[in-house]
C-alpha positions in Angstrom: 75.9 102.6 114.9 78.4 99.8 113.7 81.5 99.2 115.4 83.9 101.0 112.1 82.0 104.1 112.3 82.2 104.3 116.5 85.6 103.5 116.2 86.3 106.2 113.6 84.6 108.9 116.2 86.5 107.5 118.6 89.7 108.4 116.6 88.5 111.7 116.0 87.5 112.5 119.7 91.2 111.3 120.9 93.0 113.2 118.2 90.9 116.2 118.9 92.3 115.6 122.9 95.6 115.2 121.7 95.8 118.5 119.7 94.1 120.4 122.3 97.1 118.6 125.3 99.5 119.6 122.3 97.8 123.8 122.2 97.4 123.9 126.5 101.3 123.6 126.6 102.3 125.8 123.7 100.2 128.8 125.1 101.6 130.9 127.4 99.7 129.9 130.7 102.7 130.1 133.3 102.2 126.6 134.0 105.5 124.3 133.3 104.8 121.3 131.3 107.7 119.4 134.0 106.1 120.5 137.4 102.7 121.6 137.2 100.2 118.8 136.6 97.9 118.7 133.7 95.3 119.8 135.8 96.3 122.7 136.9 95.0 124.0 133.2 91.8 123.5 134.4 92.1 126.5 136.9 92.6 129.9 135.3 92.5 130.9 131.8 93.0 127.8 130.1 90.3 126.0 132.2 87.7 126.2 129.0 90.2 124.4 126.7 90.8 121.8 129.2 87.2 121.1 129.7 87.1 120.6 125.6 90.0 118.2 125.8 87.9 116.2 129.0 84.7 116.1 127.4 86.8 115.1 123.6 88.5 112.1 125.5 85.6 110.7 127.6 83.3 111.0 124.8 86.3 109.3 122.9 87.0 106.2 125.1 83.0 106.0 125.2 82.6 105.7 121.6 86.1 103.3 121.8 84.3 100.6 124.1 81.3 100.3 122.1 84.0 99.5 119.0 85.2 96.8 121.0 82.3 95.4 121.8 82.5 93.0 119.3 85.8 92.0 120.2 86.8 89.1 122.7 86.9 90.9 125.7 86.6 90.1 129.5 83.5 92.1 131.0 85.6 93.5 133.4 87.6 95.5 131.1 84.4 97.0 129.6 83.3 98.1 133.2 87.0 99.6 133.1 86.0 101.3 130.0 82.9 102.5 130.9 83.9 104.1 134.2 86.9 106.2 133.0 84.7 108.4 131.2 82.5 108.3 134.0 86.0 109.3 136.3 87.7 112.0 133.8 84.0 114.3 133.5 84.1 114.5 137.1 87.2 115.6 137.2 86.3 118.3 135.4 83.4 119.1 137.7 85.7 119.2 140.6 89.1 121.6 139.7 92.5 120.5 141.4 94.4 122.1 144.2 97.2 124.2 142.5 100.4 123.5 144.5 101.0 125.9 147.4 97.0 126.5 147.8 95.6 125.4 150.8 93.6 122.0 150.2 90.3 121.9 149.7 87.1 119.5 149.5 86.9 120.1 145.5 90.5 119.1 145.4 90.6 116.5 147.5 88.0 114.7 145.1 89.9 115.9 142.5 92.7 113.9 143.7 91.1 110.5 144.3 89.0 111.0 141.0 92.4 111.4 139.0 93.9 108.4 141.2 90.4 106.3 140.4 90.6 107.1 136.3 94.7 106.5 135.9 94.2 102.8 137.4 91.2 102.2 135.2 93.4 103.8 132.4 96.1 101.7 133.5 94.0 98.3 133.8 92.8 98.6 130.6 95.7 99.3 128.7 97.5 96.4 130.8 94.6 93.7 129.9 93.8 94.2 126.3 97.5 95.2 124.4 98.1 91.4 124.2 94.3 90.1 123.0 94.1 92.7 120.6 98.1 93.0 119.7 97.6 89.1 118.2 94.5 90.4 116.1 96.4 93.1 114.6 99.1 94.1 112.3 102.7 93.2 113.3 104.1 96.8 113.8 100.7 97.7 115.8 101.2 95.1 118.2 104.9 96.2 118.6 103.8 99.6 118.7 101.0 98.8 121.2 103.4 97.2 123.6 106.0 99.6 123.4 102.8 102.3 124.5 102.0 99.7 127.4 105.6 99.5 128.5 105.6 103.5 128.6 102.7 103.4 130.6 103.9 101.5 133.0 107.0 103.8 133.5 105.1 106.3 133.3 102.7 105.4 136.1 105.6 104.2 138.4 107.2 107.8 138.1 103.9 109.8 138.7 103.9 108.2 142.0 107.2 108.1 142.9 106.9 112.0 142.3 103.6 112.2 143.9 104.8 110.9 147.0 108.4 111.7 147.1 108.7 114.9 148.0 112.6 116.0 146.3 111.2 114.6 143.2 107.6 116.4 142.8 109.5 119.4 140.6 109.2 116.4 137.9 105.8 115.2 138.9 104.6 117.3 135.7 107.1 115.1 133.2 105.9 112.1 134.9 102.1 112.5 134.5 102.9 113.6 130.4 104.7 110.3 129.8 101.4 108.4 131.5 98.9 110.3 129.9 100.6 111.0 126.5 101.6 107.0 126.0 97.7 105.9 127.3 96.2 108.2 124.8 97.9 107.5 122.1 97.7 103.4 122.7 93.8 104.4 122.8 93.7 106.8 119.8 96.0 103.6 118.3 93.2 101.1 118.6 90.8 103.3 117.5 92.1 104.2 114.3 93.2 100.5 113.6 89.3 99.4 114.3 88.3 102.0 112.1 90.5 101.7 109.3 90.7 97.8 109.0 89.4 96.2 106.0 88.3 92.2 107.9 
């Protein structure tokens, strides 16, 4: 399969996660979008959506890497690649803690399976916005950066709220910023890869 057409199901596969993140918060799941953390959809009724939007984003980010394979890349970040999706399906296997429950062994993994995918999430985005901001387009590498620097606040205040205990009634707005800004900087290089003409 040549790198345009992976990186085109790549940019389907993210915009299919993004539209599903977009219906999980406009349904009426009790859940609030500033508190609870994304996933907490994956208990209760909204748990098969939230498996959709899992499986749509790791299949995504795997179709993504073999885009950039071509592309001058440090091995390192491909193993980053390759082990989110590895991270994010297991976390699907293994359903979160909802605040106030008693922890358990499921959530526990949960936890350091979340913690393992935003750093490799994180790492990636950090490494490759300048390498492959100077092959493209002037706004895209603006845009790109401008998702990077998002990411990074985003990041800081997920664990700030995480571990900060006044603050964790915004965990919930901090995890959005982190996930919303990494997704879209990964459904960004997708769609540039497959769209490019050179």
């Amino acid at each position: 399969m040549s790198g345009t057409l992976l990186a085109a199901v790549a940019a389907l596969l993210l915009l299919v996660y993004l539209v599903v993140f977009v219906v999980l918060h406009v349904r009426p799941t009790g859940y609030r979008p500033v508190r609870n953390a994304v996933s907490d959809y994956g208990v209760g009724p909204a748990a098969g959506l939230f498996r959709i939007a899992v499986v749509a984003n790791s299949l995504g980010i795997l179709a993504l890497t073999g885009a950039l394979a071509d592309q001058p890349i440090p091995t390192v970040d491909f193993v980053f690649l390759l082990l989110i999706p590895v991270t994010r399906l297991a976390l699907a296997l293994f359903p979160t803690d909802l605040e106030g429950e008693r922890p358990t062994v499921n959530g526990r993994i949960h936890l350091l399976l979340a913690v393992a995918s935003f750093t490799f999430v994180y790492l990636v985005v950090a490494d490759l916005t300048s390498p492959l901001g100077q092959l493209a387009p002037n706004a895209l590498e603006v845009w790109l950066i401008t998702l990077r620097w998002l990411a990074a606040a985003g990041l800081v205040a997920v664990v700030v709220t995480l571990l900060a205990t006044p603050l964790r009634a915004v965990f919930g707005l901090a995890e959005r910023v982190y996930l919303l800004s990494t997704n879209l900087w990964f459904f960004s290089v997708a769609l540039w890869l497959a769209l490019r003409t050179s």
